[in-house]
gemmi code that builds the backbone of each chain (N, CA, C; Angstrom):
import gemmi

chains = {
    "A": [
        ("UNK", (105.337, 76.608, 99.689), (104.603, 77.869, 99.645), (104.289, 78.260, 98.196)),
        ("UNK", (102.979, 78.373, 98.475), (102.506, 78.795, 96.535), (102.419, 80.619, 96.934)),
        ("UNK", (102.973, 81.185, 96.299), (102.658, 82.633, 95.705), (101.574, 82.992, 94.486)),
        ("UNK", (100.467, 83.225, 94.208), (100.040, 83.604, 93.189), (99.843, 85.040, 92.690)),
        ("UNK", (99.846, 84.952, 91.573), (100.065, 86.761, 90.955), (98.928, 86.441, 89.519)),
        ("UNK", (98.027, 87.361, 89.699), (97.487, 88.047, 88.853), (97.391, 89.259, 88.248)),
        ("UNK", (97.610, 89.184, 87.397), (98.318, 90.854, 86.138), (97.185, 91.023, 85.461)),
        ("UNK", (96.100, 92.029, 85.719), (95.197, 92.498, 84.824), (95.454, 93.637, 84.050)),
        ("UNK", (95.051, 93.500, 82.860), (95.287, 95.105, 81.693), (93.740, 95.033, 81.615)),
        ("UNK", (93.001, 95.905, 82.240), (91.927, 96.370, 82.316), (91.665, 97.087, 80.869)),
        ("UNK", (90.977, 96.909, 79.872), (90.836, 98.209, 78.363), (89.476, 98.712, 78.295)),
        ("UNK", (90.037, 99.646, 77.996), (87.872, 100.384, 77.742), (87.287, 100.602, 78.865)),
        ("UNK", (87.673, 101.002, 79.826), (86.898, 100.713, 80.958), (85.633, 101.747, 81.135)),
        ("UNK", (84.376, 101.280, 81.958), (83.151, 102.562, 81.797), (83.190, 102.890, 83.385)),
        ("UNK", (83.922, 102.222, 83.869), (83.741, 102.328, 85.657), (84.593, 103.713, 86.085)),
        ("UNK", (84.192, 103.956, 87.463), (84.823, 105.724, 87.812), (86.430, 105.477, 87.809)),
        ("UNK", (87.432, 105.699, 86.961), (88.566, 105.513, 86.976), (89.546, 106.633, 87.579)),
        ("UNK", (88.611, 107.437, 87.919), (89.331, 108.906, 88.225), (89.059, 108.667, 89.660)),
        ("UNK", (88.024, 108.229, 90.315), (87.351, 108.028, 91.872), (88.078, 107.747, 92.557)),
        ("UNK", (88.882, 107.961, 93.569), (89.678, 107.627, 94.204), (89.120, 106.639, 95.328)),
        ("UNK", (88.307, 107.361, 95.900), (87.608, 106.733, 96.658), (86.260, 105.557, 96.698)),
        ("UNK", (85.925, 105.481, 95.097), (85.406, 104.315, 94.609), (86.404, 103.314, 94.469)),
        ("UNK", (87.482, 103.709, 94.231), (88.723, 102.341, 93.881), (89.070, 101.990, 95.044)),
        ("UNK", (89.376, 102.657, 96.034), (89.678, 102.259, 97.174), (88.730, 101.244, 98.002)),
        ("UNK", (87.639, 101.794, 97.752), (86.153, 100.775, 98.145), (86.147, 99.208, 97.807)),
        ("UNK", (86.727, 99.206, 96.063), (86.644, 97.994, 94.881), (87.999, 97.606, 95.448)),
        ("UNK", (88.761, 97.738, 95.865), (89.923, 97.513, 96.548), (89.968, 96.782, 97.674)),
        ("UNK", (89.004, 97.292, 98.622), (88.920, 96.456, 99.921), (88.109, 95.571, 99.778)),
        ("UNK", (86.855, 96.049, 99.190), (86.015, 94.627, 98.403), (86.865, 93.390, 97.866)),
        ("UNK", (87.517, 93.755, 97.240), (88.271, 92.682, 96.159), (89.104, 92.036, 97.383)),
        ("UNK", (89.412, 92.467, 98.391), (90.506, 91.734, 99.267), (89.927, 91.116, 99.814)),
        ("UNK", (88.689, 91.402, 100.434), (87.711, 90.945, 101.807), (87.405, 89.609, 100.653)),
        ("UNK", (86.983, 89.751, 99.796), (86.193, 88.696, 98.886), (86.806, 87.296, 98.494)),
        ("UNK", (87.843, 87.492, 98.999), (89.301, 86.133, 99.027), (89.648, 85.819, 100.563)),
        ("UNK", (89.067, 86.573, 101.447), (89.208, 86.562, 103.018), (90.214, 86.828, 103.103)),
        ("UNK", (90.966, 87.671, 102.369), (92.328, 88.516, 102.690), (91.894, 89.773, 103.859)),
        ("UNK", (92.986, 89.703, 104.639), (93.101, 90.807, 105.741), (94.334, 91.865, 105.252)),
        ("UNK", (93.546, 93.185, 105.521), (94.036, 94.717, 105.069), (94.827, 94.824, 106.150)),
        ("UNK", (96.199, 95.085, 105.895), (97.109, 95.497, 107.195), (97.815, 96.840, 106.680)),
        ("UNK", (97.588, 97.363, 105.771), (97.762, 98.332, 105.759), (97.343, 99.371, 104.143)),
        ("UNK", (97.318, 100.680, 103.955), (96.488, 101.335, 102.850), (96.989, 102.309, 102.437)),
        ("UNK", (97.298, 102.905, 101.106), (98.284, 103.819, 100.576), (97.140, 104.198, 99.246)),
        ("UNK", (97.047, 105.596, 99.180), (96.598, 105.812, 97.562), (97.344, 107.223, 97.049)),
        ("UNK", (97.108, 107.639, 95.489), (97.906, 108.461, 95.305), (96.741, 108.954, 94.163)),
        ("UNK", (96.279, 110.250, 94.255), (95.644, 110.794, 93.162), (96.589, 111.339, 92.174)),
        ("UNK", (96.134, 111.396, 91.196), (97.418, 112.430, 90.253), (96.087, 113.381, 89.388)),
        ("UNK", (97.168, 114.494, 88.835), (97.118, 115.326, 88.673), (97.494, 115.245, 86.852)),
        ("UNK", (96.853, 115.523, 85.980), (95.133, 116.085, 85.837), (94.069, 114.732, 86.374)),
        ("UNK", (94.916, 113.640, 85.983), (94.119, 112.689, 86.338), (94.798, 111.074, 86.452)),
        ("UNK", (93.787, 110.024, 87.415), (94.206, 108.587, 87.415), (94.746, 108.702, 89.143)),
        ("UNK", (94.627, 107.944, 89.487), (94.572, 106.831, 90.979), (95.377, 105.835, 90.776)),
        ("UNK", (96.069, 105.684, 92.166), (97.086, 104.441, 92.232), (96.323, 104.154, 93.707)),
        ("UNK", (95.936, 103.037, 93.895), (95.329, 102.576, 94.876), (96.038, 101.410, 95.350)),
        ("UNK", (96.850, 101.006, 96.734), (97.551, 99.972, 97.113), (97.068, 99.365, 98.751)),
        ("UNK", (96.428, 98.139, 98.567), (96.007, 97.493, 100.003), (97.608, 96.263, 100.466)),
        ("UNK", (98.503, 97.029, 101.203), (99.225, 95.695, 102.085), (97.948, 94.450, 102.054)),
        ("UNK", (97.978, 93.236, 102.061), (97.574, 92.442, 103.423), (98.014, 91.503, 103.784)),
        ("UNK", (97.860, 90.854, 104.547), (98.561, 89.997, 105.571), (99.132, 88.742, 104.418)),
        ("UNK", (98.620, 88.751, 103.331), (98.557, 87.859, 102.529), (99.157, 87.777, 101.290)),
        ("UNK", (99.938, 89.332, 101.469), (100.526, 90.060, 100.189), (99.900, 91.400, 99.809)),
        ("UNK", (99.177, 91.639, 98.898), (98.985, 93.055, 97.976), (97.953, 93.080, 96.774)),
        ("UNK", (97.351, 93.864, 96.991), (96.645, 93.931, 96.015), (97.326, 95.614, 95.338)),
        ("UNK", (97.285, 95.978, 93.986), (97.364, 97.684, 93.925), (97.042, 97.681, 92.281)),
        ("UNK", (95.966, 98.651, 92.140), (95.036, 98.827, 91.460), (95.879, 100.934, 90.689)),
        ("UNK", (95.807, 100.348, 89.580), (96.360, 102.184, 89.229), (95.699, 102.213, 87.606)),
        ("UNK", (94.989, 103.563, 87.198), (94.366, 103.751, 86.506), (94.563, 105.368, 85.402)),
        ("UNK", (94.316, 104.770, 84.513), (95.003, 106.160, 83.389), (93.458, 106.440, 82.649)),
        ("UNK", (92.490, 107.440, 83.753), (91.342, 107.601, 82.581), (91.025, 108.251, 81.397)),
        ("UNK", (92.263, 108.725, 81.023), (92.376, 109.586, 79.511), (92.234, 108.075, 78.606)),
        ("UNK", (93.052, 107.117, 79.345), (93.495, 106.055, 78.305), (92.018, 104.985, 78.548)),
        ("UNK", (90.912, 105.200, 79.242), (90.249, 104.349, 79.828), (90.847, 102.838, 80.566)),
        ("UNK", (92.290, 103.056, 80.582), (93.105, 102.024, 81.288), (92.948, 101.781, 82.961)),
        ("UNK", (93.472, 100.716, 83.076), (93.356, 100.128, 84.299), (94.577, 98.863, 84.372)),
        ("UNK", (95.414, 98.911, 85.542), (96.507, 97.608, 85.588), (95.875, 97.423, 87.117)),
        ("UNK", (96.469, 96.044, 87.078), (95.708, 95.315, 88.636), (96.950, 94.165, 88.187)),
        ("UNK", (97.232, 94.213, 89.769), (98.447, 93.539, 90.580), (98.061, 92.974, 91.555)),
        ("UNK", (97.383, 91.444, 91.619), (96.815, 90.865, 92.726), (97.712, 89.499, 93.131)),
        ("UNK", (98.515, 89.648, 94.332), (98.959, 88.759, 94.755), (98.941, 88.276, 96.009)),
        ("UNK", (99.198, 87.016, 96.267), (98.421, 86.627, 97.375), (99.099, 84.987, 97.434)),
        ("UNK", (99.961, 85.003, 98.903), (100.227, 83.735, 99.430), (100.111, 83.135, 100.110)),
        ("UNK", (98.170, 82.887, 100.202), (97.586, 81.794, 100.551), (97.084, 80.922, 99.575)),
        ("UNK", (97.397, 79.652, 99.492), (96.843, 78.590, 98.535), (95.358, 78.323, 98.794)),
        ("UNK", (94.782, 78.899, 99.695), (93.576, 79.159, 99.695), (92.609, 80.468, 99.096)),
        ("UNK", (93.532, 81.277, 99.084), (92.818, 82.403, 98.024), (93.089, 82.138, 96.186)),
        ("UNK", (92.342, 82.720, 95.745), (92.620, 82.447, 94.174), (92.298, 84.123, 93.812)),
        ("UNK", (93.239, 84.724, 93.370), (93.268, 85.722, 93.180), (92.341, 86.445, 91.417)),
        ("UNK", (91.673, 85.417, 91.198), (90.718, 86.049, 90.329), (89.358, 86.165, 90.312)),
        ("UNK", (89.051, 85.598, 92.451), (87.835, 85.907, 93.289), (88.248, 87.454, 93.442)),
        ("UNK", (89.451, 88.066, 93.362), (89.615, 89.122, 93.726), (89.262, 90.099, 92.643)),
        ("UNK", (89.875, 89.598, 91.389), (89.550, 90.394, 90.708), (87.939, 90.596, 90.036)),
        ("UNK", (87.625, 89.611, 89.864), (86.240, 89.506, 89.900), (85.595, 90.627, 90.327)),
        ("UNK", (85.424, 91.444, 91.401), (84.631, 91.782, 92.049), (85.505, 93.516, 91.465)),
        ("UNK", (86.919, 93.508, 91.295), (87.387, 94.746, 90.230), (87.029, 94.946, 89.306)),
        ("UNK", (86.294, 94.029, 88.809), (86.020, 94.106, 87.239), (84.652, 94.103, 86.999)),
        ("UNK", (83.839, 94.223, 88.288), (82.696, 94.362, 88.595), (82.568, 96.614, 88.603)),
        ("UNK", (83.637, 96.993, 89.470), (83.582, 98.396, 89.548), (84.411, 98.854, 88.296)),
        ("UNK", (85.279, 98.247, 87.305), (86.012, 98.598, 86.507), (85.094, 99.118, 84.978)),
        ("UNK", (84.707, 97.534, 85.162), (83.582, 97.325, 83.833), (84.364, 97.670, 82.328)),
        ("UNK", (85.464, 96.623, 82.618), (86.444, 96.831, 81.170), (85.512, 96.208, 79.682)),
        ("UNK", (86.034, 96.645, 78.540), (85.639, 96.044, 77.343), (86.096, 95.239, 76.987)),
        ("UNK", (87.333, 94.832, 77.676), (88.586, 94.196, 77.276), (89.487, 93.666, 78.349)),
        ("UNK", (90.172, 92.457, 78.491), (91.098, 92.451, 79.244), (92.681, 91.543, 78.562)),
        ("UNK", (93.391, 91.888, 79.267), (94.361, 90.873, 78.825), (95.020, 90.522, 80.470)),
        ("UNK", (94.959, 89.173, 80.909), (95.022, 88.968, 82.240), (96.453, 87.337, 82.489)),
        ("UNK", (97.086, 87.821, 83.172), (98.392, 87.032, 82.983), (98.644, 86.293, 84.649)),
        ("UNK", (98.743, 85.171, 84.600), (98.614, 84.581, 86.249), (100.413, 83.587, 86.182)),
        ("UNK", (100.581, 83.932, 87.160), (101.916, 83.315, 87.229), (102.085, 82.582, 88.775)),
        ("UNK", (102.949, 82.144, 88.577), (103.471, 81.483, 90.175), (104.993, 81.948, 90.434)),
        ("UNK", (104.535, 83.003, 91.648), (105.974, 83.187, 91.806), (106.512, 82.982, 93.197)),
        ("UNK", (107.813, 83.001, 93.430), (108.807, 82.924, 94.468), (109.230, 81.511, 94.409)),
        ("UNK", (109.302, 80.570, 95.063), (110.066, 79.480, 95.337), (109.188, 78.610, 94.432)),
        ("UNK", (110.079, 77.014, 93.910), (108.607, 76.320, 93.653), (108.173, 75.423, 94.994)),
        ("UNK", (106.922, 74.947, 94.822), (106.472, 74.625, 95.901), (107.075, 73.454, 96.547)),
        ("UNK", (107.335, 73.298, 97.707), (108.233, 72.006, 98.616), (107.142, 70.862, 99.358)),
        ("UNK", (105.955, 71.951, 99.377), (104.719, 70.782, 100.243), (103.541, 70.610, 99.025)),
        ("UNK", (103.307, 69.635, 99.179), (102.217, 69.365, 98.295), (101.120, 69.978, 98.760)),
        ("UNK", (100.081, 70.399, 97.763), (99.116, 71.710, 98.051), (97.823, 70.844, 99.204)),
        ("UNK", (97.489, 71.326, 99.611), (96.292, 71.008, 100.427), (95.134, 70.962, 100.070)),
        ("UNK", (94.084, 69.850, 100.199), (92.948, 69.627, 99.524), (92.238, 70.722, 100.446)),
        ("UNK", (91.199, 70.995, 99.488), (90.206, 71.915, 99.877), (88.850, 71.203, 100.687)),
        ("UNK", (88.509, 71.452, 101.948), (87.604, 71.323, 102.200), (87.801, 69.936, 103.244)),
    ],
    "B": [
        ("UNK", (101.788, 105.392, 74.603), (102.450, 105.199, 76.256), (102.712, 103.888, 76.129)),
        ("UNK", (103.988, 103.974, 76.863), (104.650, 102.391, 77.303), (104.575, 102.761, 78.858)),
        ("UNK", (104.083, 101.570, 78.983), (104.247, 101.013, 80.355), (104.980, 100.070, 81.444)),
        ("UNK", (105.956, 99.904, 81.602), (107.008, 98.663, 81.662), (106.686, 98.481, 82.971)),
        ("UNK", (106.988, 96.634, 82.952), (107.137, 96.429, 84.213), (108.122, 95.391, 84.497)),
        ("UNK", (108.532, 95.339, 85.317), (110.080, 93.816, 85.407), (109.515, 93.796, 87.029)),
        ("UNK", (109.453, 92.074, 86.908), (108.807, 91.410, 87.608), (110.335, 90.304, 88.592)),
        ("UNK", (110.728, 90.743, 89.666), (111.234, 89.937, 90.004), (111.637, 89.231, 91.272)),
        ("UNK", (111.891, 87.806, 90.903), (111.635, 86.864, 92.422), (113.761, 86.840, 92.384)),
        ("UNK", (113.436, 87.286, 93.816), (114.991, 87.003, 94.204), (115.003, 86.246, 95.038)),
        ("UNK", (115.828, 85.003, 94.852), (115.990, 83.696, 95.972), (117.556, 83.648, 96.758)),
        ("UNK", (117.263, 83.077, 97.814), (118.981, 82.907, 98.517), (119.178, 84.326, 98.780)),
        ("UNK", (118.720, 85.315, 98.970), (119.123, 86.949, 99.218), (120.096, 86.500, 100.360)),
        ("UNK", (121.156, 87.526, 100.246), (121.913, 87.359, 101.533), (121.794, 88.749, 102.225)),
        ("UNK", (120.721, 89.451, 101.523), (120.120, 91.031, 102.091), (119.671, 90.732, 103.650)),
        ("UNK", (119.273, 91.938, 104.150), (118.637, 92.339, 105.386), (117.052, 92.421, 105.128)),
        ("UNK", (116.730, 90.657, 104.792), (115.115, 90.769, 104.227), (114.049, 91.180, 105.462)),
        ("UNK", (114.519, 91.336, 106.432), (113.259, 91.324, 107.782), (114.031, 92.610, 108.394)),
        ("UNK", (114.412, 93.441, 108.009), (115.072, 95.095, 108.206), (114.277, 96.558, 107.655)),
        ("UNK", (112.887, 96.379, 107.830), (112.074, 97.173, 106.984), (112.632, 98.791, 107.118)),
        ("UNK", (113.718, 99.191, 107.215), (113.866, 100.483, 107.240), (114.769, 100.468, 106.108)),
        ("UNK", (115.742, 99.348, 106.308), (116.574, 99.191, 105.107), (116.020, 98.887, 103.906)),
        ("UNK", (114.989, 97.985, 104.181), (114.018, 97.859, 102.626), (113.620, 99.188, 101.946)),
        ("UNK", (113.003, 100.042, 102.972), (112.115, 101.346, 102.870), (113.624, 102.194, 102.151)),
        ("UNK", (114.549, 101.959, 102.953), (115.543, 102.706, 101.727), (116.075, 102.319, 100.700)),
        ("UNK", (115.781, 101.098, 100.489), (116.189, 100.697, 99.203), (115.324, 100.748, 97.845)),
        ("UNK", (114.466, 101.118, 98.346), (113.379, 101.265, 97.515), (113.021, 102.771, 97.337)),
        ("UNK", (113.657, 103.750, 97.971), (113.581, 104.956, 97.848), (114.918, 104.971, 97.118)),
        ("UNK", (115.905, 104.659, 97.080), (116.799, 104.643, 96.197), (116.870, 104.323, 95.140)),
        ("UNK", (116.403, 102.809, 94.812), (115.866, 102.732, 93.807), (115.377, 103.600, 92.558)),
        ("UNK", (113.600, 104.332, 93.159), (113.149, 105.371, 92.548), (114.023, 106.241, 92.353)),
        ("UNK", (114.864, 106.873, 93.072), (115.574, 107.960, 92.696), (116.479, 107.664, 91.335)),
        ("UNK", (116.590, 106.491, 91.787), (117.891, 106.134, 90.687), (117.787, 106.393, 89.430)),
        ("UNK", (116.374, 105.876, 89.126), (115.739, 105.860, 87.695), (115.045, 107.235, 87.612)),
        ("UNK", (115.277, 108.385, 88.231), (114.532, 109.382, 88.209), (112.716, 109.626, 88.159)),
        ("UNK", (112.885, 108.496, 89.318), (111.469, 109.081, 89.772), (110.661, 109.432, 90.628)),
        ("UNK", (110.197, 110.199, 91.232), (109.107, 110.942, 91.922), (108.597, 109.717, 93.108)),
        ("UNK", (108.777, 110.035, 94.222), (107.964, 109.488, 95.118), (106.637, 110.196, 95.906)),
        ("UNK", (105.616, 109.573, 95.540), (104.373, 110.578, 95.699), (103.978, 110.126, 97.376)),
        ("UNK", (104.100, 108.794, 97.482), (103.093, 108.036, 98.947), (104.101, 107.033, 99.000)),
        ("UNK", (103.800, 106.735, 100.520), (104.648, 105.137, 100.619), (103.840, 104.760, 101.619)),
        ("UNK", (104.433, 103.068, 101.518), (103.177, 102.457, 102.727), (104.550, 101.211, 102.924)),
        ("UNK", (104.119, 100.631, 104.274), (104.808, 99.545, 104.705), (104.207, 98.980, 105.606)),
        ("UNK", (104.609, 97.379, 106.057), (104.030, 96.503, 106.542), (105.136, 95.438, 106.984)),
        ("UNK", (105.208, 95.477, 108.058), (106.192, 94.315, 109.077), (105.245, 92.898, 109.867)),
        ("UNK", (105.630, 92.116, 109.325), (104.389, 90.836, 109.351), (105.249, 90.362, 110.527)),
        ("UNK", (104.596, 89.649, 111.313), (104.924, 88.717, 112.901), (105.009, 87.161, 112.350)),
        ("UNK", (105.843, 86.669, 112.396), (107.245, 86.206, 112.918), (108.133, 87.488, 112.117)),
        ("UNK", (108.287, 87.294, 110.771), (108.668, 87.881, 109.784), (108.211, 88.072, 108.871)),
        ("UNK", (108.891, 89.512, 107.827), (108.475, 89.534, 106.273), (108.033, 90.924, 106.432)),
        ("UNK", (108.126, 91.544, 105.580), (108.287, 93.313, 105.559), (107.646, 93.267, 103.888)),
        ("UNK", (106.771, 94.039, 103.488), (106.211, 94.924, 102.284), (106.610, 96.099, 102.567)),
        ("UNK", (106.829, 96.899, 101.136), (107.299, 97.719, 101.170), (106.749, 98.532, 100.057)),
        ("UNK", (105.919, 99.397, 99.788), (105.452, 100.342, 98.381), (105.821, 101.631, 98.369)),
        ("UNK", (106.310, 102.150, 97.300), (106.680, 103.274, 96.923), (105.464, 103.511, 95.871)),
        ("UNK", (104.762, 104.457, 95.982), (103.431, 104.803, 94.891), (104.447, 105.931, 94.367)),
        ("UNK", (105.038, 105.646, 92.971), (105.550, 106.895, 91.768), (104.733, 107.816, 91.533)),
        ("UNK", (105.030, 109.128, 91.022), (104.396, 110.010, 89.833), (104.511, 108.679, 88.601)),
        ("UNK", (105.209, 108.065, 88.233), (105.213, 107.157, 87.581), (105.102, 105.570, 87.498)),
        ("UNK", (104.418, 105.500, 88.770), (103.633, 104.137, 88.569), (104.016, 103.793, 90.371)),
        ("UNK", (104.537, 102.628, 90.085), (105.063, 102.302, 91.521), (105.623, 101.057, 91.974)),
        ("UNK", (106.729, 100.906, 93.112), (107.815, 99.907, 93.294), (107.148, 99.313, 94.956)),
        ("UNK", (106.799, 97.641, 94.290), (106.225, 97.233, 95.456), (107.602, 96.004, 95.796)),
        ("UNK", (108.130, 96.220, 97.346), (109.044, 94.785, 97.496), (108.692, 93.934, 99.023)),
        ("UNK", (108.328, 92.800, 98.416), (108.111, 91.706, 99.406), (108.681, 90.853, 99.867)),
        ("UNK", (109.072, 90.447, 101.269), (110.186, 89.290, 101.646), (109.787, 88.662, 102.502)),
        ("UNK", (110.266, 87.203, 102.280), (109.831, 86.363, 103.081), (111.182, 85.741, 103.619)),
        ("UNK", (111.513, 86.046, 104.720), (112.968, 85.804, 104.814), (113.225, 84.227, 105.421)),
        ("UNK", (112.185, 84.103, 105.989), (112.578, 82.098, 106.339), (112.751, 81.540, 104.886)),
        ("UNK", (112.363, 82.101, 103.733), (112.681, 81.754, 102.835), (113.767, 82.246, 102.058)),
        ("UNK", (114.065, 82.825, 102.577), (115.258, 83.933, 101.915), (115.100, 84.462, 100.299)),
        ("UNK", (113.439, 84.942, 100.450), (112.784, 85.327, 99.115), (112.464, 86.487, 99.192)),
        ("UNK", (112.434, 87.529, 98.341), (112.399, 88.743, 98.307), (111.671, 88.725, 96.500)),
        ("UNK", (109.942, 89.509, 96.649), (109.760, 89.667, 95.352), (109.527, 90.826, 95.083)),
        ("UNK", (109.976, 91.781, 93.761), (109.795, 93.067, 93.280), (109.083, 93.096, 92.079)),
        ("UNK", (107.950, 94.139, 92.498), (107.238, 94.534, 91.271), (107.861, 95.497, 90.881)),
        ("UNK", (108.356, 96.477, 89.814), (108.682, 97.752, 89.509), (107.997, 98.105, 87.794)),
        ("UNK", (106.638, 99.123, 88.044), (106.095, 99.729, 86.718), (105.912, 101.129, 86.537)),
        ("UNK", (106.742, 101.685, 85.411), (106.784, 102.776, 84.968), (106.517, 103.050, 83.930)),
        ("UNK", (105.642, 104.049, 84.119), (105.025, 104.259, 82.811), (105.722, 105.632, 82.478)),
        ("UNK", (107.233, 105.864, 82.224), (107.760, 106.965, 81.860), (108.851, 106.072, 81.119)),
        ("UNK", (108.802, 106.121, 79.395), (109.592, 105.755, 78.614), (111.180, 106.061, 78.883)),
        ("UNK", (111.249, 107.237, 79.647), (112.892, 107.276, 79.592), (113.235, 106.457, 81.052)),
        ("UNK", (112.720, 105.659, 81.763), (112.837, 105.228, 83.408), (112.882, 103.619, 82.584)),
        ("UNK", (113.925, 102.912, 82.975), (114.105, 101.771, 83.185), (114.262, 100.956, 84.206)),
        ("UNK", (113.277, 100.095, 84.190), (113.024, 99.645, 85.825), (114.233, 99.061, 86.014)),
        ("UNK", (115.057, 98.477, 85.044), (116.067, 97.579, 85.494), (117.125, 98.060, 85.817)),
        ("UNK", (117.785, 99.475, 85.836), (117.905, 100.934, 86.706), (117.691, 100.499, 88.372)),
        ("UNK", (116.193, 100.367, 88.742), (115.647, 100.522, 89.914), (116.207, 99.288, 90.192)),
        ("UNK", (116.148, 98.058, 89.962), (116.455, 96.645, 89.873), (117.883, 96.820, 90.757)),
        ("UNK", (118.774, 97.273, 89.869), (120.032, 96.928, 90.064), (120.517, 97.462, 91.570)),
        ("UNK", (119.776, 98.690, 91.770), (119.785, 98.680, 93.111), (118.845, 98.332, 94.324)),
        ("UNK", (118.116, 97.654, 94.083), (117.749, 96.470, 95.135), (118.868, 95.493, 95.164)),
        ("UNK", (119.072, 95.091, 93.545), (119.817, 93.694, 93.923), (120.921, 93.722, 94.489)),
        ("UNK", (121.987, 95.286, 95.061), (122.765, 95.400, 95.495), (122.171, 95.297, 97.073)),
        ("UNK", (120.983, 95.621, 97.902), (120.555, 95.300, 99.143), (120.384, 94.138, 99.213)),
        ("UNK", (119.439, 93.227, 98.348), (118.896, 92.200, 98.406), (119.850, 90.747, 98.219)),
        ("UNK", (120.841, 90.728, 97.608), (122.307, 89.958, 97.321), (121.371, 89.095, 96.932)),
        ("UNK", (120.813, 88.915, 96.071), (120.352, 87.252, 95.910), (121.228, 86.489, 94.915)),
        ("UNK", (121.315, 85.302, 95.317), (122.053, 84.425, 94.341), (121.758, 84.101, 93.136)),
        ("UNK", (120.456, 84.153, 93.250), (119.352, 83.549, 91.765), (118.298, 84.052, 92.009)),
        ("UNK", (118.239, 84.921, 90.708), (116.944, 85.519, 90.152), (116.162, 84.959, 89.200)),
        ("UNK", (114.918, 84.975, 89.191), (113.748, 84.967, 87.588), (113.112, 86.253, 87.461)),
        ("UNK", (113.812, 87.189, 86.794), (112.988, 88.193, 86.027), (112.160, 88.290, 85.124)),
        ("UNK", (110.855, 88.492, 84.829), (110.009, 88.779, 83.826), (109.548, 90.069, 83.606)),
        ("UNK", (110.031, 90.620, 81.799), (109.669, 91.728, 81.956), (108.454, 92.102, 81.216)),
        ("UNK", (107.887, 92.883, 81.214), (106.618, 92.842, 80.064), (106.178, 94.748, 80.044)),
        ("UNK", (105.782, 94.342, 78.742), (104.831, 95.642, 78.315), (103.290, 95.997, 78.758)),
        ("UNK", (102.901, 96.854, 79.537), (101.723, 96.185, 80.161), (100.600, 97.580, 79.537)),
        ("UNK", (99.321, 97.472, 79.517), (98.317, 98.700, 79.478), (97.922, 98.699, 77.651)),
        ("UNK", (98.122, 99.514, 77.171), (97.863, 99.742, 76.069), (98.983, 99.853, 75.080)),
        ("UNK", (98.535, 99.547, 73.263), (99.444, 99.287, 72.670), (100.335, 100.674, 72.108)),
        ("UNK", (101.541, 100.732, 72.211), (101.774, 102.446, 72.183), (101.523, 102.856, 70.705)),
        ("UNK", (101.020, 104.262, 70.814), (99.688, 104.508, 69.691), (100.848, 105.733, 69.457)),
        ("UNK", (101.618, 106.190, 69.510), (102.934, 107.437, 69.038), (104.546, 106.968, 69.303)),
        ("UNK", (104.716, 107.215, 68.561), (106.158, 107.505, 68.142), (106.914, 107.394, 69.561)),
        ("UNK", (108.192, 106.297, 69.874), (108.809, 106.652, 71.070), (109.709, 107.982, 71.119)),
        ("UNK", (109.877, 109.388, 71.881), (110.651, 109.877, 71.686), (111.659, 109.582, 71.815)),
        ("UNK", (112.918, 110.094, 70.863), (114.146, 110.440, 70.838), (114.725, 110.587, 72.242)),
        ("UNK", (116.042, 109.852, 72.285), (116.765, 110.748, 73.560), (117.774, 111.877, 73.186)),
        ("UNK", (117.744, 112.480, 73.942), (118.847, 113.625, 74.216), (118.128, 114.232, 73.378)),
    ],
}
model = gemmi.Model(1)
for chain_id, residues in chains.items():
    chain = gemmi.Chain(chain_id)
    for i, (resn, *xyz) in enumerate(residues, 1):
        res = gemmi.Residue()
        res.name, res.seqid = resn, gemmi.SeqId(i, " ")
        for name, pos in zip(("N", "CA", "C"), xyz):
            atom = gemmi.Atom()
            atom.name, atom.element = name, gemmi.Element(name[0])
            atom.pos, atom.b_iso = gemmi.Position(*pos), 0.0
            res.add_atom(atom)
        chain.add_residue(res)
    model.add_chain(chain)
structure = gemmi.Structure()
structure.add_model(model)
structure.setup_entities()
């Protein structure tokens, strides 16, 4: 079993970072866009400002949280299907984000793998 | 602003990984532990097995995932409140979660801190 994790530091961003409901949108986009299935949906506005946006799916998690004083943005995309690649996901975040900057960190986590990966296609 | 996050895969858990109520409290304990705010929560019980679990913070938020045929359990925990140490929140999962062997990674995530850390006490 491959686990993959993608860690985005979103910087500068010009996209609605305060929108709750635009992130939530770029959220389900970003999941659907890896053929990840939403099993479940959590967000949290804060107060004066910034969104924490979190999609369960069947496949793991995506959760998207944003500081627009700081024009910041962190993205937590993980996903354990060896058929998704979790920077189809972000892709399409960074499409509604529209950072100046990123610093983006991919790891492999949980077990190491016991089956050899499966050809594509 | 610091932003911390400790990243960790727990293997061999001898926890109650497919017990999502017990997860859901361990992860509310957790937050408390480190003094922080639970704003939203979301959860997800996958068929055969495997339970997600999110706590959305006033200060960021504690996501835990298990895959118990594997006897893997992974925790995100990020706070962006300088006096909250995730590894605080950590220590009590790892008292639910019993794992034998951990890989923690911790990191500084968002922007580079631009003031002075305050003082304690």
């Amino acid at each position: 079993m491959h686990i993959r994790q993608l860690l985005v530091d979103a910087r500068a961003c010009a996209g609605p970072l305060d929108d709750a409901d635009a992130l939530a949108g770029a959220v389900d986009d970003a999941a659907r866009a890896v053929g990840a299935t939403i099993v479940e949906r959590a967000r949290a506005r804060y107060v004066p400002h910034g969104v924490t946006v979190v999609a369960i799916l069947a496949e793991s998690h995506v959760v998207l949280s944003t500081w627009p004083e700081h024009r910041l943005a962190l993205v937590d995309i993980l996903l354990c299907n060896d058929m998704m690649d979790p920077r189809g996901a972000w892709a399409v975040l960074a499409g509604v984000l529209r950072p100046a900057e990123i610093v983006a960190t991919e790891a492999t986590r949980g077990l190491v793998a016991s089956t050899p990966e499966p050809a594509i296609g």
